[in-house]
N, C-alpha and C positions, 0 to 999 in steps of 0.2 A: 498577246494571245487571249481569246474569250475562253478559252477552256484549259485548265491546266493538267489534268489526268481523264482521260477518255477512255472508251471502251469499244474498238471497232469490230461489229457483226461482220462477218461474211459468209455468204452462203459456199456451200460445197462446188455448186454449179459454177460458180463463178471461179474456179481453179479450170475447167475445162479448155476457156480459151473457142476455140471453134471446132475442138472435137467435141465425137458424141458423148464420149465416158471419160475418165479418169484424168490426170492433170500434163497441162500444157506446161513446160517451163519458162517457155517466153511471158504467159500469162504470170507465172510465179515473181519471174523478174520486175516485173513492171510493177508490180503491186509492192515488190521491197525496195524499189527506187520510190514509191509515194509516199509509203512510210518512212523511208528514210527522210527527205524533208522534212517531216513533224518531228522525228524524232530527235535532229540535231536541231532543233528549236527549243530543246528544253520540254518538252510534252512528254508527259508519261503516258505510257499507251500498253493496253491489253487487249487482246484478241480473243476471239471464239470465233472458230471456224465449224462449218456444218459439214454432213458427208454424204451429201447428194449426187454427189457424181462418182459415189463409190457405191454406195448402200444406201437405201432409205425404207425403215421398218415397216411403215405403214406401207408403201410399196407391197416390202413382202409379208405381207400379214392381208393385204387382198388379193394375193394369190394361194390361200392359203398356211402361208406360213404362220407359225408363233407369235405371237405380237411382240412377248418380251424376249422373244428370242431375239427375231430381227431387229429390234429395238438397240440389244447389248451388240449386234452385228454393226450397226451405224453407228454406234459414241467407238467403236473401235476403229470403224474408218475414218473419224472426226479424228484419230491419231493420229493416222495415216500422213491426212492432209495437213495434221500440226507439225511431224516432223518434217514434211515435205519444205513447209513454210521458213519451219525453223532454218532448214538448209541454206534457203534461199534469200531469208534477212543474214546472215553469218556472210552471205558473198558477200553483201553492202556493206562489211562492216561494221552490223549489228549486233551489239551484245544480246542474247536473246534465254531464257527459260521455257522449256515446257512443263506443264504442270496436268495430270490427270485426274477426272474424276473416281477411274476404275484405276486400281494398282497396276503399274509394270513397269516396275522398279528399274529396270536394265535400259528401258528406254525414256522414260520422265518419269519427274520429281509428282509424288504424289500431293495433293491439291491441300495447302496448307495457306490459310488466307494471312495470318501473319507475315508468312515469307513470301509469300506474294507481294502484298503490297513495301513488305525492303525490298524486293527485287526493282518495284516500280520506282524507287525510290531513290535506289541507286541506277539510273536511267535505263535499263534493261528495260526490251519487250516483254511482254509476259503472254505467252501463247495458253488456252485455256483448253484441252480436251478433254474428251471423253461424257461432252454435256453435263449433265446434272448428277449422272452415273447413276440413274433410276428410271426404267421403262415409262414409256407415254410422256415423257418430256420432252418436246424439241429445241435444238438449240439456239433458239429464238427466247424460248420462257430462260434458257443455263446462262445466256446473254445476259439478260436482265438481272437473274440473281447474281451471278459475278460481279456485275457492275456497281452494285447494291450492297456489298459484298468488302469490296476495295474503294466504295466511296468517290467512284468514277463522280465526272460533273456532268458527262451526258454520255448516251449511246448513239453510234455512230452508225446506222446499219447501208453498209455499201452494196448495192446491187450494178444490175443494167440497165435499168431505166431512173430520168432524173428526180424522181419523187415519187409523193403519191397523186396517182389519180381518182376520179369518179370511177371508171373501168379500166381495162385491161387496157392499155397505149398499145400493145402491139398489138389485138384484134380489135379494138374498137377506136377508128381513125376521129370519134366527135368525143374522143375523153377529154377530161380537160384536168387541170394540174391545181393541185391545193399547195398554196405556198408556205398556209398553218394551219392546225387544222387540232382539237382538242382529243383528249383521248376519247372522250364519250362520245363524239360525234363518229370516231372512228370505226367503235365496237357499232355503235348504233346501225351506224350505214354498211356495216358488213365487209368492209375493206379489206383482205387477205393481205396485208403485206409483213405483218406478222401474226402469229396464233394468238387469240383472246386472254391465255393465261399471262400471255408476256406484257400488253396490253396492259391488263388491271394491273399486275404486277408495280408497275411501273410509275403508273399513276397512281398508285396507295402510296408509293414512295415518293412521288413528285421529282421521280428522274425524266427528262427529256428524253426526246428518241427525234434524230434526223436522218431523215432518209435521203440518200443523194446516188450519182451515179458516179459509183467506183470505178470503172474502166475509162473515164473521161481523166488525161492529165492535168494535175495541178489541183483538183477537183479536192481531194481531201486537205490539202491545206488552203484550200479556199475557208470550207466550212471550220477546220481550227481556231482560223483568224476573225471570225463571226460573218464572214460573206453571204447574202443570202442564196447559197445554194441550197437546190433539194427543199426538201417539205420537213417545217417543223412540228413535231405533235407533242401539242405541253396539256398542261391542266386547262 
């Protein structure tokens, strides 16, 4: 295995599946059958999942709303989708923790990086909610600090498209696909595939971050095993 403790991003949207809001189950499935192959490899693995496809603060904070209102509105639906997850790695078979940044004691274990990483240790998932549990963080920057955190060896962030590109792949047909690509070059060129804090973050630490296509089978223990899928963004 090239990577012995990981940390897989995923976005909230990516629970949708081909609805327009909230989560798919078959999408749920399919994502704890990928895990589960890394998982029974011996791979310690943690998760943060975002809540996009329930809440997203900034959303409602340009309609008006509160910024850290909406803000505390999305790390609660980043629960949401962790317990959902959790549900759905437990079918597979998966010994699984969730852990919170905001307290809710009834439902996860409040965010204890010690016990974290025993958890990871003793091969349990470790689901990651509630972001950073402080407004104007996305879980893109909660990503990186957890990873950082529990001593992850890289970040894994699984979307729907296979990497990064120069522009958007699905509106612009002449993008073309970066197979490495630096973090300076990243921030430089302006590439949204994650937010700039998480970015520097990252690179102050000299943790990697590879970007690949989650919904592609076999796909994440491709990139485990050091395959080159997806776009790698080192120093």
């Amino acid at each position: 295995m090239q990577y012995k403790r990981i940390l897989l991003k995923l976005s909230g949207e990516a629970l949708m599946g081909d609805r327009q809001y909230g989560i798919d189950p078959k999408r749920l499935a399919e994502y704890a059958e990928e895990i589960k192959t890394v998982v029974d490899k011996g791979i310690e693995l943690a998760i943060v999942i975002g809540g996009g496809n329930i809440f997203r603060g900034v959303a409602g904070a340009s309609r008006g709303m509160d910024r850290v209102q909406g803000d505390h509105m999305g790390m609660l639906a980043t629960v949401i989708n962790g317990l959902a997850l959790q549900s759905a790695l437990e079918d597979a078979d998966i010994q699984t923790r969730l852990q919170s940044a905001i307290k809710i004691n009834e439902v996860a274990e409040p965010f204890i990086r010690r016990k974290a990483i025993r958890h990871l240790e003793k091969g349990r998932v470790v689901i990651f909610g509630g972001g950073t549990g402080n407004p104007y963080f996305t879980t893109d920057s909660a990503a990186v600090l957890r990873a950082i955190e529990i001593k992850a060896d890289v970040i894994l962030k699984g979307t729907r498209v296979d990497g990064i590109y120069t522009s958007d792949p699905e509106k612009d047909k002449a993008a073309t696909k970066f197979d490495f690509i630096t973090f300076e070059d990243v921030i430089k060129k302006g590439l949204k595939v994650m937010d700039t804090t998480a970015f520097t973050l990252s690179q102050e630490n000299e943790l990697p971050i590879i970007v690949f296509d989650m919904n592609k089978p076999g796909n994440l223990l491709k990139v485990v095993t050091g395959e080159p899928v997806g776009t790698k963004v080192n120093l």
